[in-house]
ZAVEX-502009 format. One record per residue (C-alpha): residue number from 0; residue in one letter; z, y, x. Coordinates in nm, 2 decimals, m for minus. Example, Ala and Ser with C-alpha at 12.3 -4.5 7.8 and 13.67 -1.06 7.14 Angstrom:
<nodes>
NODE num residuo      Z      Y      X
NODE   0       A   0.78  m0.45   1.23
NODE   1       S   0.71  m0.11   1.37
</nodes>
This chain:
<nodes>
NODE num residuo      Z      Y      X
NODE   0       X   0.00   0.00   0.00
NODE   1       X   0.06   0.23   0.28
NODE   2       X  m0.27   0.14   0.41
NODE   3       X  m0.38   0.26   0.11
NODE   4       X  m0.23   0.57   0.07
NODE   5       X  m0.34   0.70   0.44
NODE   6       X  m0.71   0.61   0.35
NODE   7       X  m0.72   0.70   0.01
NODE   8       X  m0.93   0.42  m0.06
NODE   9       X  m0.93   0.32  m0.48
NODE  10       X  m0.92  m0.03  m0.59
NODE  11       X  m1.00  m0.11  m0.97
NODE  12       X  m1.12  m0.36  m1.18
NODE  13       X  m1.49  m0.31  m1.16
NODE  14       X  m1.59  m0.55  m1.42
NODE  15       X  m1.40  m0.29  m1.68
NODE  16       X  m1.58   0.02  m1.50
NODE  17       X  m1.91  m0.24  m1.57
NODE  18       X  m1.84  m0.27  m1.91
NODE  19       X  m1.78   0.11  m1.95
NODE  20       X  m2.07   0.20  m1.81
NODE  21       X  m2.30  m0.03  m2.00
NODE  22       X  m2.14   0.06  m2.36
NODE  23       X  m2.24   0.44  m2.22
NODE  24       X  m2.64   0.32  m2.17
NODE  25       X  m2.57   0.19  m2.54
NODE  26       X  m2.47   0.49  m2.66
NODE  27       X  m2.81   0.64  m2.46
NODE  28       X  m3.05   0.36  m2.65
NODE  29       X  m2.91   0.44  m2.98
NODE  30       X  m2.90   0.81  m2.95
NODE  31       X  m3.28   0.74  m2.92
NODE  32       X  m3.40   0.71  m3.25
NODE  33       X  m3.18   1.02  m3.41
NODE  34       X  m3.25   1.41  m3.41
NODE  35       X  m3.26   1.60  m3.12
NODE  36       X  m2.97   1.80  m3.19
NODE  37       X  m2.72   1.46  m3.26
NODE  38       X  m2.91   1.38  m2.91
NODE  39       X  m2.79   1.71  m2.71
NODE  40       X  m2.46   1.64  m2.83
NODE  41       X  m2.44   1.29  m2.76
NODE  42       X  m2.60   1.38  m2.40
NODE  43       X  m2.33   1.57  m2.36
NODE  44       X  m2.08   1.35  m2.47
NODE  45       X  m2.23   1.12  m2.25
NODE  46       X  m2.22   1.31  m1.95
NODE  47       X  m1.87   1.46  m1.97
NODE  48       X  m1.75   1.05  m2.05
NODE  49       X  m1.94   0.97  m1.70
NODE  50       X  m1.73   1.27  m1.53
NODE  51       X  m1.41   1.15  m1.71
NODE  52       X  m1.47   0.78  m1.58
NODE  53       X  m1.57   0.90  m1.22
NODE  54       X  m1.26   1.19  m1.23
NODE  55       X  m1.00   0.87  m1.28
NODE  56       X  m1.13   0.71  m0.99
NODE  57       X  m1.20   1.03  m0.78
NODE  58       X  m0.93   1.25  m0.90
NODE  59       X  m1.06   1.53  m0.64
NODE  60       X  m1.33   1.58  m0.86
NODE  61       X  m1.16   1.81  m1.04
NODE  62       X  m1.14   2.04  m0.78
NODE  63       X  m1.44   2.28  m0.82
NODE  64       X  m1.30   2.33  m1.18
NODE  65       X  m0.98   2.45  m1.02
NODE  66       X  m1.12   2.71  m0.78
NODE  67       X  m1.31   2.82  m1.05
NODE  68       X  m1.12   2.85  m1.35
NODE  69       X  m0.88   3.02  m1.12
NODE  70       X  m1.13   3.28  m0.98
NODE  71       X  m1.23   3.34  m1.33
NODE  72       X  m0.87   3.52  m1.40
NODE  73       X  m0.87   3.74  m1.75
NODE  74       X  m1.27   3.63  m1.82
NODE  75       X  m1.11   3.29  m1.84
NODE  76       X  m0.93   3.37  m2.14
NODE  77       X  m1.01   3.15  m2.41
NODE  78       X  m0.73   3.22  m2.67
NODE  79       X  m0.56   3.57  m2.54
NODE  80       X  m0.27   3.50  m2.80
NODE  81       X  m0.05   3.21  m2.88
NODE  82       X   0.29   3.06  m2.99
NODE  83       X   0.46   3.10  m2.70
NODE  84       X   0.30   3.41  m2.57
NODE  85       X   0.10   3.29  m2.27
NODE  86       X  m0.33   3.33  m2.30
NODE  87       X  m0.48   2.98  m2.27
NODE  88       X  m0.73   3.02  m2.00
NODE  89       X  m0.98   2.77  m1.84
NODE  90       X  m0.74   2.73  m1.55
NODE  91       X  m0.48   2.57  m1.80
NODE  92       X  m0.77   2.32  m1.91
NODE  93       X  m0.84   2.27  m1.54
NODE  94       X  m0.45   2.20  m1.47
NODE  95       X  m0.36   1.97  m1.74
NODE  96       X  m0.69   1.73  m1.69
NODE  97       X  m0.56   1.73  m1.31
NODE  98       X  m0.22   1.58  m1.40
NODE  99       X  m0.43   1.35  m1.69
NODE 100       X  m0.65   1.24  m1.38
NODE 101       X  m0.39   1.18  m1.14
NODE 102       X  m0.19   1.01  m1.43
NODE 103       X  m0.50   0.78  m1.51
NODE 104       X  m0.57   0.69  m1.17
NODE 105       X  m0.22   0.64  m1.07
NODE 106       X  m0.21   0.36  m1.35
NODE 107       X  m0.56   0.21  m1.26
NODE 108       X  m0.44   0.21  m0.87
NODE 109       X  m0.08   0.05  m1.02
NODE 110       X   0.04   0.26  m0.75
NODE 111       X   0.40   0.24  m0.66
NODE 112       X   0.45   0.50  m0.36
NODE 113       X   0.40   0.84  m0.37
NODE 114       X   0.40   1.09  m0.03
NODE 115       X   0.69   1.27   0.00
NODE 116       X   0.77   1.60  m0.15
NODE 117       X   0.89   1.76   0.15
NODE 118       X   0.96   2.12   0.00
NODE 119       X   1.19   1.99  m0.28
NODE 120       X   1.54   2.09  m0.15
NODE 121       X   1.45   2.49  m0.13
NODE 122       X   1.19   2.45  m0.41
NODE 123       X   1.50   2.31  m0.61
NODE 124       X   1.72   2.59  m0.48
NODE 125       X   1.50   2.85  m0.62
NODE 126       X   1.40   2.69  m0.99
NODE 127       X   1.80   2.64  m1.06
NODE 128       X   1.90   3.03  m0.97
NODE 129       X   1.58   3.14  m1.17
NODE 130       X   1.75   2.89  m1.48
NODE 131       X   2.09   3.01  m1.42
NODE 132       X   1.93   3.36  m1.38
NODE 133       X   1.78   3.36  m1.76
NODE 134       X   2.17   3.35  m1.87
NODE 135       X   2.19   3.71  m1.81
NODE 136       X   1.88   3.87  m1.73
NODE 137       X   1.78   4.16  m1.93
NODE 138       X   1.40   4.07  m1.98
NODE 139       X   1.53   3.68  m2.11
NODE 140       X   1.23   3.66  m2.27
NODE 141       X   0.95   3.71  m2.03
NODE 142       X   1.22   3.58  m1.76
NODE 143       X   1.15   3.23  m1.99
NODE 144       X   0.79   3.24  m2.00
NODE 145       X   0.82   3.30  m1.60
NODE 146       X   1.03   3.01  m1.49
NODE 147       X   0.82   2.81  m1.71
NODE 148       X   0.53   2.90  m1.55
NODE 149       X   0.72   2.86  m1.17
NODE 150       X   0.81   2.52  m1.29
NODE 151       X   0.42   2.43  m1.33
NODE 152       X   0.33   2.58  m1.02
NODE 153       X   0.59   2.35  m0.83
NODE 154       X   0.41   2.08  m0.98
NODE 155       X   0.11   2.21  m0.94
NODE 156       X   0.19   2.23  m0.56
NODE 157       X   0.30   1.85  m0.57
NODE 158       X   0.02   1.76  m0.70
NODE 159       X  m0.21   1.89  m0.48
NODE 160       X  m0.08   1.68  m0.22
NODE 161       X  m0.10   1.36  m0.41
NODE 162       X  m0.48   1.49  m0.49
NODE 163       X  m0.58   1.57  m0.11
NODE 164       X  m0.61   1.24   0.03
NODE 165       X  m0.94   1.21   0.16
NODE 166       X  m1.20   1.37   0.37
NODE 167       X  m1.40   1.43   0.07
NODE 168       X  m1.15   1.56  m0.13
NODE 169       X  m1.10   1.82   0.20
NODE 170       X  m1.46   1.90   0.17
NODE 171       X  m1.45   1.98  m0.20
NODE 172       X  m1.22   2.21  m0.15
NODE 173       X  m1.41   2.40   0.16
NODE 174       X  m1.74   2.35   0.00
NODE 175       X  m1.56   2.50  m0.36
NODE 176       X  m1.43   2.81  m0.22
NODE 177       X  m1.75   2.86   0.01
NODE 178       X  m1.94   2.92  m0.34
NODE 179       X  m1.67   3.10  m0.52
NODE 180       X  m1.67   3.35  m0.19
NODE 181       X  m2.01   3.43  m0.26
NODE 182       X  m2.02   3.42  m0.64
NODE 183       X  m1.73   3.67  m0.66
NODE 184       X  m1.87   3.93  m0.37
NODE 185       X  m2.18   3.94  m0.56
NODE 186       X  m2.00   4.06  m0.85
NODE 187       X  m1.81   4.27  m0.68
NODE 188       X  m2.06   4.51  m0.47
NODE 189       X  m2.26   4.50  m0.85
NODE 190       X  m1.97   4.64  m1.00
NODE 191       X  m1.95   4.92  m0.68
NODE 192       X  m2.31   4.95  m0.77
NODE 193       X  m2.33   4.98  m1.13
NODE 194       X  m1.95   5.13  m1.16
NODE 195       X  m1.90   4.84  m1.42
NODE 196       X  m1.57   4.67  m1.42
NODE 197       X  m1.38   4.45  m1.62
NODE 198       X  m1.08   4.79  m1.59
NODE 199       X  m1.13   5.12  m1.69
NODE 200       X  m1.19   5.30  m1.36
NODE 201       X  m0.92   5.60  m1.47
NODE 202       X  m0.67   5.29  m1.38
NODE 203       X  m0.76   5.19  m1.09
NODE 204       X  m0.73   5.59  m0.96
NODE 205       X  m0.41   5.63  m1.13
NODE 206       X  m0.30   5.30  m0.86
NODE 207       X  m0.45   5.48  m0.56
NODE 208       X  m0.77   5.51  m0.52
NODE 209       X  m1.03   5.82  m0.44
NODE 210       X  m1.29   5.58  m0.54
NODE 211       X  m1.38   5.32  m0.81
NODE 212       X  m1.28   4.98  m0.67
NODE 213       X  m1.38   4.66  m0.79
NODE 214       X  m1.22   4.41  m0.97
NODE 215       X  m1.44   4.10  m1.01
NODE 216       X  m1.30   3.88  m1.30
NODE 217       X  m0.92   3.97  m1.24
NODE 218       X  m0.73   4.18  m1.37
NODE 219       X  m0.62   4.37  m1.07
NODE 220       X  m0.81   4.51  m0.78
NODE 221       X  m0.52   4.38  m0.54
NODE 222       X  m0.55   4.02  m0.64
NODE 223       X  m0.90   4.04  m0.62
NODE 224       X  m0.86   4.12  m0.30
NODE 225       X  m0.66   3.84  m0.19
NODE 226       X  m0.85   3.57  m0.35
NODE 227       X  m1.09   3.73  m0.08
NODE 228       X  m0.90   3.73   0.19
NODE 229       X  m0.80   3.39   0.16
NODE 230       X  m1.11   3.23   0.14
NODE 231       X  m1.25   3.43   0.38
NODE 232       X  m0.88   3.35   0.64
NODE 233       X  m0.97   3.00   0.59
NODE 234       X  m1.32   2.94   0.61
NODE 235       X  m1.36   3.21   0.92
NODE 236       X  m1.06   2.92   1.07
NODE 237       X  m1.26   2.62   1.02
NODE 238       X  m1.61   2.77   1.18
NODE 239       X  m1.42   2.92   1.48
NODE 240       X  m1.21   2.60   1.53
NODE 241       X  m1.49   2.33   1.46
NODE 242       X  m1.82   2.22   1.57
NODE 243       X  m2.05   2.17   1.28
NODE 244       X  m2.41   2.11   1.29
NODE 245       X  m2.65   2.46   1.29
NODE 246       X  m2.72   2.40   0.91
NODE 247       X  m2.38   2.43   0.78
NODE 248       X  m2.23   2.70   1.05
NODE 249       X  m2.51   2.87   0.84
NODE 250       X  m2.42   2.85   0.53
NODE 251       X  m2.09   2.93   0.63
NODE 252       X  m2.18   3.22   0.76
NODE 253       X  m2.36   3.31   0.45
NODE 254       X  m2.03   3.28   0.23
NODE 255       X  m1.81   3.47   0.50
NODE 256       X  m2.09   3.77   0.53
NODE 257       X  m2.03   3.76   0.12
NODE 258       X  m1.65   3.75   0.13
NODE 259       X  m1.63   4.00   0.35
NODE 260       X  m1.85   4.24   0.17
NODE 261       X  m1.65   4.16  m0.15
NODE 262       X  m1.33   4.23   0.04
NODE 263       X  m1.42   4.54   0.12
NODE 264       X  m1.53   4.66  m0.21
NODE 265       X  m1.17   4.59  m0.32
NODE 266       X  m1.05   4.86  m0.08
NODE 267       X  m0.73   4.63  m0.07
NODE 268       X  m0.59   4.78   0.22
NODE 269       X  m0.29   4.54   0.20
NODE 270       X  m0.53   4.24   0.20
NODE 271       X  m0.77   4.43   0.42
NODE 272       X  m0.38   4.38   0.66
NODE 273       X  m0.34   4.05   0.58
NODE 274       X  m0.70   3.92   0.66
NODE 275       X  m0.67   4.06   1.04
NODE 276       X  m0.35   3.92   1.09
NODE 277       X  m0.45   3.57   0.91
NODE 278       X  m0.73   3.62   1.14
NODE 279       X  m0.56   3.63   1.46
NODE 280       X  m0.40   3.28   1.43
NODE 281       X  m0.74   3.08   1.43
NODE 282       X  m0.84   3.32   1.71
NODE 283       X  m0.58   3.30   1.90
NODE 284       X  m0.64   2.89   1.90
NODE 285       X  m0.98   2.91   1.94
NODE 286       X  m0.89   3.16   2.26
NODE 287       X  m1.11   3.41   2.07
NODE 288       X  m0.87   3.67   1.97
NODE 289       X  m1.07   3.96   2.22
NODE 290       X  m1.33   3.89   1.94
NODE 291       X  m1.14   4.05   1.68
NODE 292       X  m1.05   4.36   1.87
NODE 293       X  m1.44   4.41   1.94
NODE 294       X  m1.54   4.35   1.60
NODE 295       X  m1.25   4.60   1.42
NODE 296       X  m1.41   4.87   1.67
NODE 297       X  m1.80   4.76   1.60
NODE 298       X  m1.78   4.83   1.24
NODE 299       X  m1.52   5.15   1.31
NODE 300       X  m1.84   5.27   1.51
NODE 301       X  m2.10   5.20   1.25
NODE 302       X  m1.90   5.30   0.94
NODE 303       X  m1.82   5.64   1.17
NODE 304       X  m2.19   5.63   1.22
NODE 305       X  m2.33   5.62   0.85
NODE 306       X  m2.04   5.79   0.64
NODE 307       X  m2.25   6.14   0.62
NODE 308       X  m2.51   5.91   0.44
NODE 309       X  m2.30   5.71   0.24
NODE 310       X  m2.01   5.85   0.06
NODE 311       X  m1.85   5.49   0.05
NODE 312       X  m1.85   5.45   0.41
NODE 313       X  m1.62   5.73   0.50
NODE 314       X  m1.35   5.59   0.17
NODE 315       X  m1.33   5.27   0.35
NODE 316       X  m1.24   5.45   0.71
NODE 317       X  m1.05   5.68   0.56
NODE 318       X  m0.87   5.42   0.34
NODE 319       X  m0.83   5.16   0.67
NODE 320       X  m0.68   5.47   0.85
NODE 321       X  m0.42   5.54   0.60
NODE 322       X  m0.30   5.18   0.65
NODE 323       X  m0.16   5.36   1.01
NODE 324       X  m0.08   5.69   0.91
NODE 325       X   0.15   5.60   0.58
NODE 326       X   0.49   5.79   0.73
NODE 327       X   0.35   6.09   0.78
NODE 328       X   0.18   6.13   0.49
NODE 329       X   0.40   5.96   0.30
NODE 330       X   0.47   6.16  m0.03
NODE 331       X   0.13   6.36  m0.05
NODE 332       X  m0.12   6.43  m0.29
NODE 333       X  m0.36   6.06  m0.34
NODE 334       X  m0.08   5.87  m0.16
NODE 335       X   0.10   5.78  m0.47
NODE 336       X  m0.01   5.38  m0.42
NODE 337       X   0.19   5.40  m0.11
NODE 338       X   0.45   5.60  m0.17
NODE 339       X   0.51   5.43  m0.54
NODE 340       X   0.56   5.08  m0.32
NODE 341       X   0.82   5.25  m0.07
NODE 342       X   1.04   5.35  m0.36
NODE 343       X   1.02   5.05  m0.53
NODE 344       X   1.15   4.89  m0.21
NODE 345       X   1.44   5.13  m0.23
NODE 346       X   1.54   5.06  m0.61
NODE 347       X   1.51   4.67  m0.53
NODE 348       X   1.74   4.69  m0.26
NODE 349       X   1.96   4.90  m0.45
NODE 350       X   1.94   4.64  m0.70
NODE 351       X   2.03   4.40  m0.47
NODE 352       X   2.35   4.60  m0.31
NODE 353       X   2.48   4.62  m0.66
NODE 354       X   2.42   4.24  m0.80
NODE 355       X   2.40   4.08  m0.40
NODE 356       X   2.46   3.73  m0.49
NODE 357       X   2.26   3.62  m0.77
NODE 358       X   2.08   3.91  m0.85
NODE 359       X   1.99   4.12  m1.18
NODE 360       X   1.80   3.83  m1.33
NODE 361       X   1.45   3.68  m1.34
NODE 362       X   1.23   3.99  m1.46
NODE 363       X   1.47   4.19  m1.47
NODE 364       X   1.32   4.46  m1.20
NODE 365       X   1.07   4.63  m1.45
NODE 366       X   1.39   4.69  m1.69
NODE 367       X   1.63   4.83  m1.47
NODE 368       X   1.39   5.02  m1.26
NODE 369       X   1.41   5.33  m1.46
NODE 370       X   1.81   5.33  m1.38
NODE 371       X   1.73   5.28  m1.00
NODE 372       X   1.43   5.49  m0.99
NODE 373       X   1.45   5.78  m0.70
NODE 374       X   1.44   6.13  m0.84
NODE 375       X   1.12   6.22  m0.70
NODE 376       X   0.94   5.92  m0.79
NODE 377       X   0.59   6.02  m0.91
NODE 378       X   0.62   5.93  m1.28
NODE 379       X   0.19   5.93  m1.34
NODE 380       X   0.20   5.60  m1.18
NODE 381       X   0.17   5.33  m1.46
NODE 382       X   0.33   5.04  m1.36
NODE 383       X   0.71   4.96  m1.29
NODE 384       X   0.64   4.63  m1.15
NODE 385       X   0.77   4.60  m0.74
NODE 386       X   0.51   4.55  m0.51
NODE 387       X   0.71   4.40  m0.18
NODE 388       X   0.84   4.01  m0.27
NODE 389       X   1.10   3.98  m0.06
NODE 390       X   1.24   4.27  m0.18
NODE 391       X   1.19   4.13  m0.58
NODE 392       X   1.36   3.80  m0.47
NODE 393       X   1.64   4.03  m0.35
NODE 394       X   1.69   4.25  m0.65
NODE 395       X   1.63   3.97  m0.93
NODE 396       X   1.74   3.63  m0.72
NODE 397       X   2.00   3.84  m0.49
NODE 398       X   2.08   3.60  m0.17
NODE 399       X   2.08   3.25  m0.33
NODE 400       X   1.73   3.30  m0.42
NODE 401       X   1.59   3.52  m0.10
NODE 402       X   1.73   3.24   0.09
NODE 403       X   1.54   2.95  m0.12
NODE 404       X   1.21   3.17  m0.03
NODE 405       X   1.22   3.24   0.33
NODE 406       X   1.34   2.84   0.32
NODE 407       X   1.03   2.76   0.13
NODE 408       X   0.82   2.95   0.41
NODE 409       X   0.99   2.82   0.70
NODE 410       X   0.94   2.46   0.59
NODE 411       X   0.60   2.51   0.52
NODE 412       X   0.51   2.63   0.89
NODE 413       X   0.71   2.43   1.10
NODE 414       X   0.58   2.14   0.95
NODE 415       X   0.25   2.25   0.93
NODE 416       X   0.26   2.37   1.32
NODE 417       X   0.48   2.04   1.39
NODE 418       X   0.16   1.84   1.24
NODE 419       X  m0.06   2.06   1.42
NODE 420       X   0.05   1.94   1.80
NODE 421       X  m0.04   1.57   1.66
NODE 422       X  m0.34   1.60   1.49
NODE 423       X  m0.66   1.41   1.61
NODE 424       X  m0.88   1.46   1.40
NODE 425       X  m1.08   1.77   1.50
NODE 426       X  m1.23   1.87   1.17
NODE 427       X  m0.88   1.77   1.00
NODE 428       X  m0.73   2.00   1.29
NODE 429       X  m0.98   2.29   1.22
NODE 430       X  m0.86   2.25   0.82
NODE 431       X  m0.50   2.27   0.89
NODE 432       X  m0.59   2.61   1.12
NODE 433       X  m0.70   2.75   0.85
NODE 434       X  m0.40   2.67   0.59
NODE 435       X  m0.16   2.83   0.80
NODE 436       X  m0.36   3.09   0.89
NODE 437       X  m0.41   3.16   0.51
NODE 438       X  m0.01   3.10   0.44
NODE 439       X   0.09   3.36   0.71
NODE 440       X  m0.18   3.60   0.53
NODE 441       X  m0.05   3.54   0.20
NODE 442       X   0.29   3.66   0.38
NODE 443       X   0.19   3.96   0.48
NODE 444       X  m0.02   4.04   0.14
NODE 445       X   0.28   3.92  m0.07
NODE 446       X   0.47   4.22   0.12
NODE 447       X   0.26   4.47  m0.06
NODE 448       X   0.13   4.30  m0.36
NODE 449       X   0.42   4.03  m0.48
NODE 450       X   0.15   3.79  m0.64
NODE 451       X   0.43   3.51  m0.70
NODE 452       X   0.28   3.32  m0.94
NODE 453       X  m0.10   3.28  m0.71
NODE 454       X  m0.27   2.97  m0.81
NODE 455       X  m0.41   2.97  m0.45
NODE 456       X  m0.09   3.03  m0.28
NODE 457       X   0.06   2.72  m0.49
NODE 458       X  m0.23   2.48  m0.45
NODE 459       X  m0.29   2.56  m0.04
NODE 460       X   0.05   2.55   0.03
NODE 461       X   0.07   2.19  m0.11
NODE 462       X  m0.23   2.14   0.06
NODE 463       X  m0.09   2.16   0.42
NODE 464       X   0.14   1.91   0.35
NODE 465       X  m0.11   1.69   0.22
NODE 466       X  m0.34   1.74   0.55
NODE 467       X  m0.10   1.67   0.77
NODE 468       X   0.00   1.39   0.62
NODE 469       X  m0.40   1.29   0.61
NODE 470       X  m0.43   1.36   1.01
NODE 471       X  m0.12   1.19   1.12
NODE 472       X  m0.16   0.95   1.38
NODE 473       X  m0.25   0.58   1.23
NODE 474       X   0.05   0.34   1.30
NODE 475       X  m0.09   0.03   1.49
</nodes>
């Protein structure tokens, strides 16, 4: 069984798979002789019941549907209201037919052993102060719907690593966000284009921005953005840390040069952060790292070159700039974005000082906030929400639960590093790279953009578990 497991390898019964498929080419010859529309539908059927047999025994296949449902975001939304007050969007869909997959093939495999869940003490840790924390927080309602949520996402996480467990589930994931890269940069410099976006573009200046910024198919700019940067983190650490053949460095290429355009047209500067420090992990590795240095100052140079002839060109300096020049300009006219996230960082740990243990409660931030608030806040900006993590965990989780993160992400990259040193696989090696490269990037965005609740960041982190775990040296 072990065997097994490390392989990935599915055993069934193939005379039932037989019999399934031959009642399906039934289904085809009968469907023959009736109208063409009963024949679409039954086509259909038939193809989605092929999918559903294959997904049992390849539960992986599901992945594409993952990375897309989640990239989708609001314009996944296929009922915006229900009972308990959550949308149901295609990323639900994708979720639960995940755990029905696994579920199936777990039975078909009559599978016994499982790998182990590693991040279960701190995971634990921080899902029982978040329950104890909905016994007094003052936003119990949404505090409810949030745990909730946290709880699926742990699974979520756990399941990824039971559903990585193969080469080709690794390359469905790099070949799914290689194509989601480039499908949401085209959208993304159309929108700059057309001015078009899925937000009103007064919002997005009321958050920060001289210009109009797109949003893809999310709901925010900012986590536009780091859907960006972490596909592009990741990818960019698999081609500098792995020799593939001319074809596919290619198209890799091709979905990079997309990501980063997209990227760009966020004018994220928190993610525009988190991508060069992501980046310096694989480049460091790779003993590449000058190569960042001389690209950062190649594109300074051109963008200086061609902002008098276009007006976008100078925003993005400008905006990259302002990423270095925040204290002294903190507090002035069009620096609200910045200066809104430094206060919020003083009412959390204010917050924190005055509930230091357990906190104020799950949710509880954007209810209290106008209590902590600093007098010269600038009131125009919209949202109450904090934009620094660490600082959130403080104010709403106190210690207890500050301590169950930072455990969560210390677990995570010693492991993942520990796993590294051993690894012989070279494209397994170049994989792993790239999933701590994109964890210490989500790190650094989640410090300006405290995107908890991140499909990616859920689903990647229990993916370096899953990889090193697939690359570990084969016992004798």
């Amino acid at each position: 069984m072990t065997a097994l497991l490390q392989s990935g390898e599915v055993r069934l019964d193939r005379r039932w798979f037989a019999l399934f498929l031959c009642l399906l080419a039934a289904l085809v010859a009968v469907v023959l002789w009736v109208p063409n529309r009963l024949l679409l539908t039954a086509g259909l059927g038939l193809a989605g019941g092929v999918f559903l047999a294959f997904l049992l025994a390849y539960p992986w296949l599901i992945v594409p549907a993952l990375v897309a449902t989640t990239a989708l975001d609001i314009t996944g939304q296929l009922l915006k209201e229900t009972a308990i007050g959550i949308p149901l969007t295609g990323f639900h869909l994708s979720l639960g037919l995940m755990f029905l997959a696994l579920l199936g093939n777990t039975c078909l495999r009559q599978r016994t052993l499982f790998p182990e869940f590693e991040l279960k003490g701190p995971l634990l840790l921080l899902l029982g102060i978040m329950a104890l924390s909905l016994t007094y927080s003052p936003n119990q309602p949404e505090a409810t719907i949030g745990f909730m949520r946290t709880l699926v996402l742990v699974l979520f996480l756990y399941g990824a690593q039971v559903l990585i467990e193969s080469r080709a589930a690794v390359n469905m994931v790099v070949v799914s966000m290689g194509l989601a890269l480039i499908g949401g940069s085209i959208l993304a410099v159309v929108q700059i284009a057309t001015e078009q976006f899925f937000l009103p573009a007064s919002f997005v200046i009321a958050v920060g921005a001289n210009a109009p910024r797109a949003t893809g198919t999310f709901h925010n700019p900012n986590t536009f953005g780091t859907f960006l940067m972490a596909g592009v983190v990741f990818l960019t650490a698999i081609l500098l840390n792995y020799r593939m053949s001319f074809w596919k460095r290619g198209l890799m290429l091709v979905s990079l040069a997309f990501g980063l355009a997209g990227l760009i047209a966020t004018f994220s500067r928190s993610n525009w952060l988190a991508a060069i420090v992501g980046l310096m992990i694989p480049l460091y590795l790779a003993r590449k790292l000058r190569y960042l240095f001389l690209t950062l100052g190649v594109a300074a140079l051109l963008i200086v070159a061609i902002k008098e002839f276009v007006p976008f060109a100078e925003h993005i300096f400008l905006r990259f700039l302002s990423i270095f020049t925040f204290v002294e300009e903190f507090g002035q006219a069009g620096r609200e974005s910045g200066s809104a996230r430094v206060y919020f960082l003083v009412a959390g740990m204010e917050m924190f000082l005055d509930h230091p243990l357990l906190g104020v409660g799950w949710r509880g931030f954007p209810v209290l906030f106008e209590h902590y608030k600093p007098v010269d806040f600038p009131n125009w900006v919209p949202t109450r929400e904090s934009h620094t993590l660490f600082a959130n965990m403080l104010a709403e989780l106190g210690l207890v639960g500050f301590l169950a993160s930072a455990w969560i992400v210390w677990r995570t990259l010693s492991r993942g590093f520990a796993g590294l040193g051993r690894m012989e696989d070279s494209y397994l090696r170049a994989v792993l790279i790239g999933l701590l490269s994109m964890f210490v990037a989500f790190q650094v965005s989640l410090s300006f953009t405290a995107d908890f609740s991140n499909n990616f960041l859920w689903f990647f982190t229990g993916m370096v578990f899953a990889v090193v775990r697939l690359g570990a040296p084969r016992a004798a």
